[in-house]
C-alpha positions as CSV (number, residue, x, y, z in Angstrom):
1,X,-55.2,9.4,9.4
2,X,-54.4,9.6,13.0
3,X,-50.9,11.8,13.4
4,X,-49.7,9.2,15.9
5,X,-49.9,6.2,13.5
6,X,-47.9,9.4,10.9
7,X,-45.3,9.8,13.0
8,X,-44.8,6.3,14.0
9,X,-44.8,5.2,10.2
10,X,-42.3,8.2,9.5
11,X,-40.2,7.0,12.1
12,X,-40.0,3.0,10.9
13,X,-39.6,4.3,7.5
14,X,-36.4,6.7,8.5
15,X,-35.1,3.6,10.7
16,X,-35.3,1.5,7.7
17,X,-33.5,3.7,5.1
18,X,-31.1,4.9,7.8
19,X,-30.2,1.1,8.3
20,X,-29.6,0.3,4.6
21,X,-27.2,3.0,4.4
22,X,-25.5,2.1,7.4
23,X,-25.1,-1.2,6.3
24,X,-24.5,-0.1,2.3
25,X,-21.8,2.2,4.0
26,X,-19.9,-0.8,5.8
27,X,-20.2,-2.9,3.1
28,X,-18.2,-0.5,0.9
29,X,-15.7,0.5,3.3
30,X,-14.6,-3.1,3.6
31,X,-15.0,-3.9,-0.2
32,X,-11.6,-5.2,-0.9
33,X,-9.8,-2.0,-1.2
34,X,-5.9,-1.8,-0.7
35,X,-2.1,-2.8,-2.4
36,X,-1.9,-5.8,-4.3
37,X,1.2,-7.9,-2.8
38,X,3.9,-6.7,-5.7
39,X,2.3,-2.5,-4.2
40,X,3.4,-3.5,-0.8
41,X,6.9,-5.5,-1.4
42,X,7.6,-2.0,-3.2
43,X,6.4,0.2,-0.5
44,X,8.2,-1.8,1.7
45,X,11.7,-1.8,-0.4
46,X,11.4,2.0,-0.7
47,X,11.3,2.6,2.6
48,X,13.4,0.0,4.5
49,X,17.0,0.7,2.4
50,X,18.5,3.9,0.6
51,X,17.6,4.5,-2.6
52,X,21.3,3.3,-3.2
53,X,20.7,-0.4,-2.0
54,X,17.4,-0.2,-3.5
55,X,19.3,0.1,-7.2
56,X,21.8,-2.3,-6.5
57,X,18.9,-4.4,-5.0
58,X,16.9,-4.5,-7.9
59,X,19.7,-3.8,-10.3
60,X,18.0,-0.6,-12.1
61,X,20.8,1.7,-14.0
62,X,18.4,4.7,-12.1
63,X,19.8,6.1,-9.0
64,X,16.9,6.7,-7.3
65,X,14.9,3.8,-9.3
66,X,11.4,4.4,-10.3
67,X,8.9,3.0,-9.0
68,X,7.7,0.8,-11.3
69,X,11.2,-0.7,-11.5
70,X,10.8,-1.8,-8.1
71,X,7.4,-3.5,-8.9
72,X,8.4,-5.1,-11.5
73,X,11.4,-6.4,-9.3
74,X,8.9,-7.5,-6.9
75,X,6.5,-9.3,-9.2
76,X,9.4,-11.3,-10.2
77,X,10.8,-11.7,-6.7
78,X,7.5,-12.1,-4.7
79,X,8.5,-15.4,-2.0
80,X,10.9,-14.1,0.3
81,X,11.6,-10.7,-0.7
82,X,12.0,-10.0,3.4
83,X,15.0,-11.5,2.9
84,X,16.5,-9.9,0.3
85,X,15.8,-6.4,1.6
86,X,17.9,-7.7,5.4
87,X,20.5,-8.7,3.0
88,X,20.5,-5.4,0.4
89,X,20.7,-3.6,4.1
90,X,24.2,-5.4,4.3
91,X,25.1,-3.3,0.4
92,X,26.8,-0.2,0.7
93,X,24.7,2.5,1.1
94,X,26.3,5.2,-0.6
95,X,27.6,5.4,-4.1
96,X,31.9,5.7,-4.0
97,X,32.9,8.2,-6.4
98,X,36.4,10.0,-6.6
99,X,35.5,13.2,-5.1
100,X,34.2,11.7,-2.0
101,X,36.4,11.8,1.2
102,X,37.3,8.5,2.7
């Protein structure tokens, strides 16, 4: 064996199995991965009104509620959530209690 025809079947061999992981790779990174819908109306409802609004909002007798209250809220409430966290921004946003100044 010639070291030329070697090195040249090296090379197309390390090409080939460097191109199956490079595709492998991408084909993983892009496998579907990420929130379901019900994950991301929660993430969203946590982080766009005070915790507050977020237990009037999904009526929870937890102040702050879990998180799984608000997922479950979201399954339920899935079409047109949007618009019931602009109109939970309108709720107060702080509890009234008696000791609180006004």
């Amino acid at each position: 064996m010639h070291p030329d025809q070697q090195l040249n079947k090296d090379l197309l061999t390390t090409g080939i199995i460097l191109l199956t992981m490079l595709v492998l790779s991408i084909a993983y990174a892009f496998q579907g991965s990420g929130y379901t819908v019900a994950d991301e109306c929660a993430n969203r409802v946590r982080e766009a009104i005070s915790p507050y609004q977020v237990k009037q909002l999904v009526n929870s007798p937890n102040l702050p509620p879990s998180y799984d209250e608000v997922k479950h809220w979201c399954t339920i409430e899935l079409d047109g959530y949007e618009l019931k966290i602009d109109t939970a921004k309108t709720y107060a946003e702080f509890p009234r209690t008696p000791d609180m100044l006004y």
